[in-house]
ROTOR-62955 format. One record per residue (C-alpha): x, y, z; residue in three letters. Coordinates in Angstrom, 1 decimal. Example, Ala and Ser with C-alpha at 12.3 -4.5 7.8 and 13.67 -1.06 7.14 Angstrom:
2
{{12.3 -4.5 7.8} 'ALA'}
{{13.7 -1.1 7.1} 'SER'}
% end
This chain:
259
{{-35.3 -8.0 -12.6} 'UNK'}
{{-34.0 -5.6 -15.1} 'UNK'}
{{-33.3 -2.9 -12.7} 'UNK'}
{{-31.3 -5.5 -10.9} 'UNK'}
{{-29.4 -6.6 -14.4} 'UNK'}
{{-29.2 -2.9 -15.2} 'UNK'}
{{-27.4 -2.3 -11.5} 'UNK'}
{{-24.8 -5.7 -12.1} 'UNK'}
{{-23.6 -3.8 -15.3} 'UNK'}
{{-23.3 -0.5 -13.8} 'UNK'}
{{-21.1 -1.8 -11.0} 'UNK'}
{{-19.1 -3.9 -13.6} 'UNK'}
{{-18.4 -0.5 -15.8} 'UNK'}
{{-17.2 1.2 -12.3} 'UNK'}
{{-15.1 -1.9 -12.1} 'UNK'}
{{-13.5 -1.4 -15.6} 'UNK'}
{{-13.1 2.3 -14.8} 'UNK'}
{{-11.3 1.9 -11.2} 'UNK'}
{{-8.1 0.4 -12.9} 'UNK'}
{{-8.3 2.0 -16.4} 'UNK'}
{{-8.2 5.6 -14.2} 'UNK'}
{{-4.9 5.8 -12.3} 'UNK'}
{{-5.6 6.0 -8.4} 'UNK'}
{{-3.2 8.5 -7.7} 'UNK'}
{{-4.8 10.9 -10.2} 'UNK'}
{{-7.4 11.2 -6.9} 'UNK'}
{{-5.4 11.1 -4.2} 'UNK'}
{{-3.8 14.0 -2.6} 'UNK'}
{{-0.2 14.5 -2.3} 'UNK'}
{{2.5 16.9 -1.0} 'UNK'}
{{4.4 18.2 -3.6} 'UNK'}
{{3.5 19.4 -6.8} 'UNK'}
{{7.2 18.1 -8.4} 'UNK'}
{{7.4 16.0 -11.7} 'UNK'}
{{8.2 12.5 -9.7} 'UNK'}
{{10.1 10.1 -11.7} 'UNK'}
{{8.2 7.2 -12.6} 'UNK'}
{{9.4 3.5 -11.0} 'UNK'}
{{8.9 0.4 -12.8} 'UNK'}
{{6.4 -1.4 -10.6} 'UNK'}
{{5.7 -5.1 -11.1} 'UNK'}
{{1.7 -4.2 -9.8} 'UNK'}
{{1.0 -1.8 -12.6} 'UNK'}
{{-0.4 -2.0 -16.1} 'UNK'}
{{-3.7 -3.8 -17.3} 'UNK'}
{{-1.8 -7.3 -16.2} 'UNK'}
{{0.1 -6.0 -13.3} 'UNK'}
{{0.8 -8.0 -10.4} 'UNK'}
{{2.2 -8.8 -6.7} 'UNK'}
{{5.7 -10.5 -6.5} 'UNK'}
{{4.8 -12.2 -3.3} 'UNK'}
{{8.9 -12.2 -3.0} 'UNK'}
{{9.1 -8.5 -2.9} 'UNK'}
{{6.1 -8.0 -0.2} 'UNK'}
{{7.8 -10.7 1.9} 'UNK'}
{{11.1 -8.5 1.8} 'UNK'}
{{8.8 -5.3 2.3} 'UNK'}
{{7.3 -6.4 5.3} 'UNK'}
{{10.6 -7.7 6.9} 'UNK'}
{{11.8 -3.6 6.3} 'UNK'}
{{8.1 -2.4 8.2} 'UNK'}
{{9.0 -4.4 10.7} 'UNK'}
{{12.4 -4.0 11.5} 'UNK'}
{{12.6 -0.2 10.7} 'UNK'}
{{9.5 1.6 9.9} 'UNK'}
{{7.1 0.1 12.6} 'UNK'}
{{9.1 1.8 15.0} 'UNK'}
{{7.0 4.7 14.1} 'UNK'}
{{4.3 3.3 12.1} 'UNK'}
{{1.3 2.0 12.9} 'UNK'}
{{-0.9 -0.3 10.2} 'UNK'}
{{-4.2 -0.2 12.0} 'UNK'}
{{-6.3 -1.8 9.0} 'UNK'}
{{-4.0 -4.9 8.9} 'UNK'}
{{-4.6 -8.2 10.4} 'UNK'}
{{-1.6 -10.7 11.3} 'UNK'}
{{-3.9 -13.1 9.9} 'UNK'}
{{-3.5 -10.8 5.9} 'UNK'}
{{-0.1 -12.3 6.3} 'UNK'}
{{-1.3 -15.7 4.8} 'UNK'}
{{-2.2 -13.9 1.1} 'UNK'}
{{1.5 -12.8 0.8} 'UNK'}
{{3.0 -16.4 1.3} 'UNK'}
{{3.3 -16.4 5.4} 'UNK'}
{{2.3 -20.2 6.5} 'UNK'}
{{0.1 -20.3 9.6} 'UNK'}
{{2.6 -21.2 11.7} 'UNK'}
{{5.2 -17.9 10.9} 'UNK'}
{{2.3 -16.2 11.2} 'UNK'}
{{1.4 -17.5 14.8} 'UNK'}
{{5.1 -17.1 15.4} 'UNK'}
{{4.7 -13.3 14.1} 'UNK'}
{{2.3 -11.9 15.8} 'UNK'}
{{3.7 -13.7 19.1} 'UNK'}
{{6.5 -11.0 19.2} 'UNK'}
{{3.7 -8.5 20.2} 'UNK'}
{{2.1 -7.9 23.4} 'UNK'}
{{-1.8 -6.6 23.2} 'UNK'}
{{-4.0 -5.3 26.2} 'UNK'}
{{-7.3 -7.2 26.9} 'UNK'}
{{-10.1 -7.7 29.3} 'UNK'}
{{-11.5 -7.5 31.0} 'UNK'}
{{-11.1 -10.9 32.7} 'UNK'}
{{-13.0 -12.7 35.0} 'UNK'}
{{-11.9 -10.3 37.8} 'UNK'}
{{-12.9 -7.2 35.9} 'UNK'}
{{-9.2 -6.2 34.9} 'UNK'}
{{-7.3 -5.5 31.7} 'UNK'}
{{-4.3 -7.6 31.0} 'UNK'}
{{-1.3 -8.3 28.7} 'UNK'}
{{-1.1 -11.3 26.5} 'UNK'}
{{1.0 -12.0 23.4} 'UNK'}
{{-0.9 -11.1 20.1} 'UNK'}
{{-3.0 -13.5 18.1} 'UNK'}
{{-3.1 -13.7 13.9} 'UNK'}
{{-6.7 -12.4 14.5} 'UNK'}
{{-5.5 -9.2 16.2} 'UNK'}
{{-4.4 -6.0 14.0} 'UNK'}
{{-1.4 -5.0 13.7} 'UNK'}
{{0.1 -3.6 16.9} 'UNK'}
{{0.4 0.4 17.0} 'UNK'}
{{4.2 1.4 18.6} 'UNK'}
{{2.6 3.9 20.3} 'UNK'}
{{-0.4 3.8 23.3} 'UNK'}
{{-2.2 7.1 21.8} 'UNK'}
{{-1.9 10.0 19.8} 'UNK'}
{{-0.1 12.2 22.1} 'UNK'}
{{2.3 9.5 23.0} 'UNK'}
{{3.3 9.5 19.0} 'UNK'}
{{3.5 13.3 19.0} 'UNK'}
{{5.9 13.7 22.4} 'UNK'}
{{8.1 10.7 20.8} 'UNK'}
{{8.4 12.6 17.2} 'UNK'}
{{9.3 16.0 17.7} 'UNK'}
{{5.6 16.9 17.9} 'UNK'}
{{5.1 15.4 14.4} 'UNK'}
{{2.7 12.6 14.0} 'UNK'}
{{3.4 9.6 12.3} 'UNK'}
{{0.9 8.5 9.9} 'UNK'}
{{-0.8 5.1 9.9} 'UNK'}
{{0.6 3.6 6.4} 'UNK'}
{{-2.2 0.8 5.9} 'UNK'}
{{-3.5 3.1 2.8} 'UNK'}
{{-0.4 5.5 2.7} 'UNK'}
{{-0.1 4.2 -0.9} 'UNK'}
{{-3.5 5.8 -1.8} 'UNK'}
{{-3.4 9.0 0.4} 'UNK'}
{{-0.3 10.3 -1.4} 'UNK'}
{{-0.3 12.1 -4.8} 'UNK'}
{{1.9 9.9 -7.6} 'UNK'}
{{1.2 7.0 -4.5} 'UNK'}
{{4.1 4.6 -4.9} 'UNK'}
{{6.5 6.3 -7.1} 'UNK'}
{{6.2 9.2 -4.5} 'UNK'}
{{6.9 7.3 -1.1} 'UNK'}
{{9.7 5.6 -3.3} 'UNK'}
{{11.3 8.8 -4.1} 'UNK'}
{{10.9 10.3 -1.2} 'UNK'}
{{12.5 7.8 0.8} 'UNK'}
{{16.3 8.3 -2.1} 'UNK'}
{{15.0 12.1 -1.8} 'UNK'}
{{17.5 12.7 1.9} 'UNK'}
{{20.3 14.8 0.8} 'UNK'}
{{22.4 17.8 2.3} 'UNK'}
{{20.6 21.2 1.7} 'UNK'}
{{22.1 22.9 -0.7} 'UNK'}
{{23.9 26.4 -0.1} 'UNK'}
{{21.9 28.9 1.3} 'UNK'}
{{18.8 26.8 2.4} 'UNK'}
{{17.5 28.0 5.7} 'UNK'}
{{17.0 24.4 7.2} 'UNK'}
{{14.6 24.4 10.7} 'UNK'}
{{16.0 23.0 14.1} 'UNK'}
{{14.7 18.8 14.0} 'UNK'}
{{13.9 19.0 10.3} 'UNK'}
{{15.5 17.3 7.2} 'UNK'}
{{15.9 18.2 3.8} 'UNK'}
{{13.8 15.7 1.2} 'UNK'}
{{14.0 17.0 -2.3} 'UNK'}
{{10.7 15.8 -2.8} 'UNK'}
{{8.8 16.5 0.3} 'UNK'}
{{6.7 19.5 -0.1} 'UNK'}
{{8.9 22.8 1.4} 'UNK'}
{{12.5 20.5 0.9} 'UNK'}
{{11.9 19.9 5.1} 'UNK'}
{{10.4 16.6 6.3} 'UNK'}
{{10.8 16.1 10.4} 'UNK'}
{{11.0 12.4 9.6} 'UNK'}
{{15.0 11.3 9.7} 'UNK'}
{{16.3 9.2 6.9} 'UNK'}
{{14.7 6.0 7.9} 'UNK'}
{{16.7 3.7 5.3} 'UNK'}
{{20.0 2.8 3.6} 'UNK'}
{{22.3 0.8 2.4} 'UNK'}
{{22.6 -2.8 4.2} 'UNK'}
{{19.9 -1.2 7.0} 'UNK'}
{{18.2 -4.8 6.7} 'UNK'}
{{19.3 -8.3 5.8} 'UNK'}
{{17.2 -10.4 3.3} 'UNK'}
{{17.0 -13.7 3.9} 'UNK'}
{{16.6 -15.0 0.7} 'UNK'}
{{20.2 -13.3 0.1} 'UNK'}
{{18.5 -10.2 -2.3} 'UNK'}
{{20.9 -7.3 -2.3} 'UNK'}
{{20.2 -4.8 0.3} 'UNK'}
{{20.8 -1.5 -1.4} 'UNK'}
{{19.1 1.1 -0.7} 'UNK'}
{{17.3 1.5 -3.8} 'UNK'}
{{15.8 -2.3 -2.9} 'UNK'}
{{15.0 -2.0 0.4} 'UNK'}
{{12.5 1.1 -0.5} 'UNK'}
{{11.3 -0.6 -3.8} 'UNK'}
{{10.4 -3.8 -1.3} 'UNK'}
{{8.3 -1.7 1.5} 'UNK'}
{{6.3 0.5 -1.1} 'UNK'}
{{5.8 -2.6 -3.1} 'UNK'}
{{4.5 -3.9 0.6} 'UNK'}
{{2.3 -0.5 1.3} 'UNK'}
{{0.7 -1.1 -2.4} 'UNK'}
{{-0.7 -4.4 -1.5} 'UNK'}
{{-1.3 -3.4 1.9} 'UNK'}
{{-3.6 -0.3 0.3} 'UNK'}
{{-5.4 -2.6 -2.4} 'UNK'}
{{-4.2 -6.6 -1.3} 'UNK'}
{{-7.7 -6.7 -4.0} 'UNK'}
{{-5.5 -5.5 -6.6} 'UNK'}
{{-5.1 -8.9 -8.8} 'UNK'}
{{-8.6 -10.0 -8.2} 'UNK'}
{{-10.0 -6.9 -9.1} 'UNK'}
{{-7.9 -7.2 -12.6} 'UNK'}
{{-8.8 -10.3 -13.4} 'UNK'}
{{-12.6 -9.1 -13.2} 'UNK'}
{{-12.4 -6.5 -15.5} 'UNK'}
{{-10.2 -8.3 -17.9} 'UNK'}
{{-13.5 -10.4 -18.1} 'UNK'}
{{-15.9 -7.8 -18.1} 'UNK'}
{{-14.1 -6.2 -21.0} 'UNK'}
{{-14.3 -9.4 -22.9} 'UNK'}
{{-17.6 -9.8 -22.1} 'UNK'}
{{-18.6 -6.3 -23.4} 'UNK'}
{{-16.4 -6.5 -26.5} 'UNK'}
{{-17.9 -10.5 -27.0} 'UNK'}
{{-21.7 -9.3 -26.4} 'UNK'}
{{-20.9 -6.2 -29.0} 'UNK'}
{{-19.7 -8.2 -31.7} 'UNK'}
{{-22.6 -11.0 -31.1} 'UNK'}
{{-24.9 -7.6 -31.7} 'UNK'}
{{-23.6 -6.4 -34.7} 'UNK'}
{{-23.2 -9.9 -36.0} 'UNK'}
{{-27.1 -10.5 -35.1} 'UNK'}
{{-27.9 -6.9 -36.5} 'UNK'}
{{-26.2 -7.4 -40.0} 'UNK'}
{{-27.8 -11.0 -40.4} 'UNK'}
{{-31.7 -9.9 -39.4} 'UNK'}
{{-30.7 -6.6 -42.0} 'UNK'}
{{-28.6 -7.7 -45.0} 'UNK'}
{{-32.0 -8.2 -46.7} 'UNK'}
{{-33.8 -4.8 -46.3} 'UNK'}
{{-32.5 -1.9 -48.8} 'UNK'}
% end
């Protein structure tokens, strides 16, 4: 019993720890710039999702970025925690085609995506990706958020960072230049801009926006546990910092008598 209570705490102190400690002082990154930092809604002790601005982020995956992007680790059905009723969702994942089987007569066959199926990958394979980019493979963004150093204010910066290459900057044959992409060349084009999608709930569609919205999307999409897992160790704190002052309050009473 008291290795089990001793366990419950330890996990609750990891808890504390996983939000105190910045992710993206873990995850790798590719540059090694100062990145300015973007005011983000989802940081901070009491930091959370504006369901809003997911909403908006997803409509830019879809109509831009999933061109090239698969989101393997996502579910139509994860819709539903960002607002989506069960019906858009249904209606969603109906613009999809998925291959299954085998059916009764041992084939494989085409039929339009379910909210229980993942998200569907533009591309068949690997190779497919590679031959359609240049030889460059896309990366699966489900946890992009996490996998990048300075996570969100990176992929936000990186997608203002297009410019022209300044004078004298040998740019390669299919390559861009990203002032903050590691080397200045990225073989990824300039995905957004201004007015590149229309918001339905009539947000302007600058291109500052638009790339706030989809990282603001890719954040919940790497932790959509983000608010639950604050809420817990708001509690566990308080219950430390309760318990400790119960203890000192039950430590002076039992010793206020002895010299």
């Amino acid at each position: 019993m008291e290795k089990i209570i001793k366990m419950k705490i330890l996990r609750a102190l990891i808890l504390t720890l996983s939000f105190i400690i910045p992710i993206s002082s873990f995850a790798a990154g590719n540059s090694d710039q100062k990145i300015p930092k973007h005011e983000w809604s989802f940081t901070g002790l009491t930091g959370t999702f504006d369901k809003s601005a997911i909403q908006r982020g997803y409509k830019v995956y879809r109509e831009v970025c999933s061109g090239c992007h698969s989101m393997n680790l996502l579910y139509y059905r994860d819709l539903i925690d960002i607002g989506f009723s069960e019906d858009q969702i249904k209606a969603i994942a109906s613009d999809y085609t998925v291959i299954d089987g085998p059916n009764d007569e041992g084939e494989m066959f085409e039929r339009s995506a379910k909210p229980a199926d993942r998200f569907v990958s533009p591309y068949a394979n690997d190779q497919e990706a590679r031959i359609s980019n240049n030889g460059s493979y896309p990366p699966d963004l489900s946890v992009i958020v996490k996998a990048r150093k300075n996570g969100a204010d990176y992929l936000y910066n990186l997608l203002l960072g297009y410019d022209e290459p300044p004078q004298g900057f040998e740019l390669s044959e299919g390559m861009y230049y990203n002032k903050w992409y590691e080397g200045h060349q990225i073989a990824m084009a300039q995905p957004l801009d201004d007015e590149y999608v229309d918001y339905d709930d009539g947000t302007e569609n600058t291109l500052p926006q638009l790339a706030e919205d989809v990282v603001t999307f890719l954040a919940w999409s790497a932790e959509p546990e983000l608010e639950v897992r604050k809420n817990m160790g708001i509690k566990v704190i308080l219950f430390f910092l309760i318990t400790g002052l119960l203890f000192y309050l039950m430590k002076v009473r039992l010793w206020k008598d002895v010299s």
